[in-house]
C-alpha positions in Angstrom: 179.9 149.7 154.9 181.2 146.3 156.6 178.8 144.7 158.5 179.6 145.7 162.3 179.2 143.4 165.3 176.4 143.3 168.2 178.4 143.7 170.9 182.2 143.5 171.7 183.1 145.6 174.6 185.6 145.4 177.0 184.7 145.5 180.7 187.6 144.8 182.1 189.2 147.6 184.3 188.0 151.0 183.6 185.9 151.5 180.3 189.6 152.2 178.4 190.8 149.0 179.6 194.5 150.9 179.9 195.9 150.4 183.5 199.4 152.2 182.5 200.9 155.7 182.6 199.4 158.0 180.4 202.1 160.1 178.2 202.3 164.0 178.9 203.5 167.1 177.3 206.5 166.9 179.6 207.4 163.5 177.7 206.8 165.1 174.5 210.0 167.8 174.9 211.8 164.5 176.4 210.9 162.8 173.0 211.7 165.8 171.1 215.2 166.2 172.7 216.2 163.0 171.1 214.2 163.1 167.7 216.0 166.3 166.6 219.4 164.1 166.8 217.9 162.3 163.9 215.0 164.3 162.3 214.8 168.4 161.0 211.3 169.5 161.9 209.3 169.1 158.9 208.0 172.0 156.9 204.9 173.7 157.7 203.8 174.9 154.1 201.3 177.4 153.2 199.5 176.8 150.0 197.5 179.9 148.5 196.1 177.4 145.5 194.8 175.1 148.7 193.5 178.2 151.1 191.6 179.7 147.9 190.0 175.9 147.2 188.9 175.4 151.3 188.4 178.9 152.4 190.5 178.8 155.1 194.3 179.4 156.0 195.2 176.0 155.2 199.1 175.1 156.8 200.1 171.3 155.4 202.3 170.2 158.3 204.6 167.6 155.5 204.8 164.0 157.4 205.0 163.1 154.2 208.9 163.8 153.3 210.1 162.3 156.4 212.8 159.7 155.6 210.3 156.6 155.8 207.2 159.0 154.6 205.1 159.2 157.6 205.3 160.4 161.0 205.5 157.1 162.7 209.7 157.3 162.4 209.1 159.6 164.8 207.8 157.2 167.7 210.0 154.3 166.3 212.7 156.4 167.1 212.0 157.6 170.2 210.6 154.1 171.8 214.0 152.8 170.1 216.1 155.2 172.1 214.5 153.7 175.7 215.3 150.1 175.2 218.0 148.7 177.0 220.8 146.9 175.4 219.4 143.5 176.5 215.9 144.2 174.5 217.5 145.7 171.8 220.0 142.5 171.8 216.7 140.3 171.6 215.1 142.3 168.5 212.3 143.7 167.8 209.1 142.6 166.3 205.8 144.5 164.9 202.9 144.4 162.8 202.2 147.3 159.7 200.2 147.6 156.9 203.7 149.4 156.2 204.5 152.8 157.7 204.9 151.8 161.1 206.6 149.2 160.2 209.1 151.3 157.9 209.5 153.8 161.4 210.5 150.5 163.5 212.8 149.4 160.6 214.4 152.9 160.8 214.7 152.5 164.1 216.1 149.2 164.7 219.1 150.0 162.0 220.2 153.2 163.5 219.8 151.5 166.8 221.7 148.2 165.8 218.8 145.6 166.6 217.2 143.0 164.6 213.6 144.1 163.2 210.6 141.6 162.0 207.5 142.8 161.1 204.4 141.0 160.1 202.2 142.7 157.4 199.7 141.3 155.8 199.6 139.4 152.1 199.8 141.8 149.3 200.7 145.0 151.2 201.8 148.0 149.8 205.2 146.6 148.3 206.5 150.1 148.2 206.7 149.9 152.3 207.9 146.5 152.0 210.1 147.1 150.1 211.3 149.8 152.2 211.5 147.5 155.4 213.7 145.3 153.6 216.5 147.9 152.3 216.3 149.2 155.7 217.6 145.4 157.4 214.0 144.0 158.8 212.9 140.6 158.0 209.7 141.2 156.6 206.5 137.9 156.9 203.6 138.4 154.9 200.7 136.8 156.8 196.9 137.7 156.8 193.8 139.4 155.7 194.9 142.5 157.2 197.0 144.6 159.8 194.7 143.0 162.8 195.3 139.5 161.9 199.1 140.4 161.5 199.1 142.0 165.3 198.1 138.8 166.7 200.6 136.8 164.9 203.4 139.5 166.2 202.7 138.9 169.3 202.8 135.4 169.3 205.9 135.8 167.4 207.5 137.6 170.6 206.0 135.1 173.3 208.2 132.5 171.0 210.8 134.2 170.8 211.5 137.0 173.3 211.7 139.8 170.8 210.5 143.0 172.4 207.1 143.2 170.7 206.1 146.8 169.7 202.2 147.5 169.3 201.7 150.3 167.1 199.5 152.3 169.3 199.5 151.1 173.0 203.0 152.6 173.9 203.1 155.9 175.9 207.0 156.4 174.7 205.8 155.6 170.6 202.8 158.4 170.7 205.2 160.7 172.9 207.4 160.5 170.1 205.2 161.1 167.4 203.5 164.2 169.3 206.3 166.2 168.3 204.8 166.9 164.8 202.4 168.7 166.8 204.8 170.5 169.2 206.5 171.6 166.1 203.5 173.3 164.4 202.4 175.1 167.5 206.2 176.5 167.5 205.7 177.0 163.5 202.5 178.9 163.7 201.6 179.8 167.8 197.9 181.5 166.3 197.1 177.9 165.0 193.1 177.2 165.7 192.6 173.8 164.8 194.6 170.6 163.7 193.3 168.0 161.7 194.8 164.3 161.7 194.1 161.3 160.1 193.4 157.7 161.9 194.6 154.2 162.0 195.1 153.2 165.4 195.0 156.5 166.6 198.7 157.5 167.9 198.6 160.6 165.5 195.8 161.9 167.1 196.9 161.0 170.6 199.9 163.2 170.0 197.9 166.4 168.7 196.1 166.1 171.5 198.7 165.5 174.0 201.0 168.6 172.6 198.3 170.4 170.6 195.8 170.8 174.1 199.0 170.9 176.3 200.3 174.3 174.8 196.7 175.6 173.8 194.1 174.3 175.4 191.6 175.9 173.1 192.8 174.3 169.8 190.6 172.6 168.1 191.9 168.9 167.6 190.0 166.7 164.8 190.6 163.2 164.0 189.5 161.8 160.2 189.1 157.8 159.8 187.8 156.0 156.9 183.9 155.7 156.7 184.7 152.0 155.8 186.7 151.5 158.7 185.4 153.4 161.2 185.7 151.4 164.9 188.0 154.5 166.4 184.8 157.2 165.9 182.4 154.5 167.1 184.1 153.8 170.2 184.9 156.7 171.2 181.3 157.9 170.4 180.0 154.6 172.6 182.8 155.4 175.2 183.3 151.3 174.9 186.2 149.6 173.3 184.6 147.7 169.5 186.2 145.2 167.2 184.6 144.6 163.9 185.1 141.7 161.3 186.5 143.8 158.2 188.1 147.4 157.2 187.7 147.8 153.5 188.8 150.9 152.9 191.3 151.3 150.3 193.2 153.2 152.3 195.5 150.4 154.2 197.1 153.2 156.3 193.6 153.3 158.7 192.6 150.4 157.6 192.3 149.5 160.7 189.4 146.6 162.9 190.0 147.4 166.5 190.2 150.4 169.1 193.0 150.3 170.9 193.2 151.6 174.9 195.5 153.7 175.3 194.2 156.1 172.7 190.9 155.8 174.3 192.3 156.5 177.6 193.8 159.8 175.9 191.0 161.0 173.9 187.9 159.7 174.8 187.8 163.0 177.3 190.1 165.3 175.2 189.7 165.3 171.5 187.0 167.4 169.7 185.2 165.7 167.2 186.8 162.0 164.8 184.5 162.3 161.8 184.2 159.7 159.2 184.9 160.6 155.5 184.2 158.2 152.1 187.1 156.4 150.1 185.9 158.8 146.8 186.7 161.5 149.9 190.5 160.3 150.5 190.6 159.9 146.8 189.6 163.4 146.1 191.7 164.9 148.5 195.2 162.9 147.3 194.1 164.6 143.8 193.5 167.9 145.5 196.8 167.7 147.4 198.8 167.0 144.1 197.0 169.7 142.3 197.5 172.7 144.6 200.6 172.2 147.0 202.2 169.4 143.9 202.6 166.8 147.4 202.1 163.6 147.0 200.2 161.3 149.7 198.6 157.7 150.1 194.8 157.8 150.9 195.9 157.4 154.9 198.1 160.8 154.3 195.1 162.7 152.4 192.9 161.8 155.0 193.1 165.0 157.2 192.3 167.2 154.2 189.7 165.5 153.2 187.9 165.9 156.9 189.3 169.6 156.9 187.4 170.0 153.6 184.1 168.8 154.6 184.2 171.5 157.7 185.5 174.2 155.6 182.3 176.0 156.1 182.8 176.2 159.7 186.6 176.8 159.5 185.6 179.8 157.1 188.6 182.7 157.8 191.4 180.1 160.7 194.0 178.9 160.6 194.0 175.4 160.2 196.4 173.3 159.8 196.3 169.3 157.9 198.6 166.6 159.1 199.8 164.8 155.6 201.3 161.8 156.8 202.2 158.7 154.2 203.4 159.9 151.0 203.9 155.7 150.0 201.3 155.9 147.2 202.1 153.4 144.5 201.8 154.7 141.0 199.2 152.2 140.6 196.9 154.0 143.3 197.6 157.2 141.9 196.5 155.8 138.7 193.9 154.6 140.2 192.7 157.9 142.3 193.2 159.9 138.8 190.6 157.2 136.9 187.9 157.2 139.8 187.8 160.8 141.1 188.4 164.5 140.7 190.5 167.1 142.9 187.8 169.1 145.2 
């Protein structure tokens, strides 16, 4: 575990530090109305191999085949779709350890802007790679995805590109909540969802249109043990930054807790649960093995949480958010030499 720090909270405004609208299930339709011009829902797949292995009705909702191979193009879009001409004539700019990143690229070519996004040296070059065929100038600069958000933002000060933070905007997570309105509309009985965690916008948008159509559903986010500061500050109801994420996983490998998805679910969600990097590693296997999908560490990360409550989820309906299928063979590889399926 990376050493945390004493004490980094945020007392500035209320204990969230978010002073802006909050998105709502009425914003979700709106986001949805405009998604579908772009996007087909994504399945909603039942695997008998999986429910056998976890003792439960397990429904993989598959993020993973969207065009970019995460949910995020979902919130790209939709944020992309509000901009004016004279923002989108300015560009765009963003930091990614890569899927948010692909989701603004996306974006920015179907909307005819400029993207830049900042990721950090050595990231996935799948997802850069991605970026790149899809038109966004792409600067490699960092340790990580925290040191690249600063930089991004600077980056827009300089040069009035419309910066685009990754979790604090109410149009981005209104977009991506409609990978929950959509599995509520797959499956109404649904009893719990289970989503991984970066920065948290996934989670925000289960809860948003999860909780909004069925107040009783049971809404779990998963982060990496190794970087953990979305669990801990929502446990300590305070906003923490910590010095390192070493996860494997770069898809949560994220240092700081965001405020508008503690504004959102520090009051709403269930439970975030912490689960090991052998965990993710495990569950990509298990994934492959059973339902023959394929998902980064990031994307496994929801099974992996689901499995370790299976007892309690003995005989529901439950279903996994996969999102981030940008595993490079290497990490496969790797997965396949360190661990075995569940």
């Amino acid at each position: 575990m990376a050493e945390l720090p004493a004490d980094t909270t945020n007392n500035e405004g209320p204990a969230t530090g978010w002073n802006g609208p909050l998105p709502t299930l009425e914003d979700v339709f709106r986001a949805r109305s405009v998604i579908r011009r772009y996007l087909p829902p994504t399945p909603l797949l039942r695997s008998e191999a999986l429910s056998e292995r976890l003792g439960f009705d397990a429904m993989i909702k598959c993020e993973n085949v969207q065009p970019t191979g995460a949910f995020k193009i979902r919130g790209g879009l939709y944020y992309m779709s509000r901009l004016d001409d004279a923002a989108r004539a300015r560009g765009v700019v963003a930091a990614s350890t890569g899927n948010h990143g692909q989701s603004i690229a996306y974006a920015a070519r179907e909307f005819r802007t400029q993207a830049t996004v900042y990721v950090p040296e050595g990231a996935n070059p799948l997802k850069v790679a991605a970026m790149r065929r899809l038109g966004a100038e792409v600067i490699e600069f960092g340790n990580d995805f925290d040191d690249c958000l600063e930089e991004s933002e600077r980056h827009g000060e300089r040069t009035g590109a419309v910066f685009i933070h990754s979790a604090n905007e109410p149009d981005l997570i209104a977009g991506v909540a409609t990978h929950t309105l959509e599995i509520v509309e797959q499956e109404p009985d649904v009893e719990a969802v289970f989503v991984a965690i970066g920065g948290g916008s996934g989670l925000c948008g289960a809860v948003i249109a999860g909780k909004g159509i069925k107040p009783d559903l049971e809404v779990v986010g998963v982060q990496a043990e190794l970087a953990p500061v979305v669990r801990d500050s929502w446990q300590a109801k305070t906003l923490l930054r910590y010095d390192t994420a070493p996860t494997f996983a770069e898809g949560v490998a994220t240092r700081e807790a965001f405020s508008l998805p503690a504004a959102i679910l520090w009051d709403r969600v269930d439970d975030i649960m912490v689960v090991s990097d052998s965990d993710l590693k495990r569950s990509m296997l298990t994934l492959l093995e059973t339902t023959r999908l394929v998902a980064e560490g990031a994307g496994a990360a929801g099974l992996a949480g689901a499995y370790r409550r299976r007892e309690d989820l003995k005989g529901k309906k439950v279903a996994v958010i996969v999102s981030g299928g940008n595993v490079t063979l290497e990490g496969l590889a790797q997965a396949m030499r360190e661990e075995r399926a569940w």
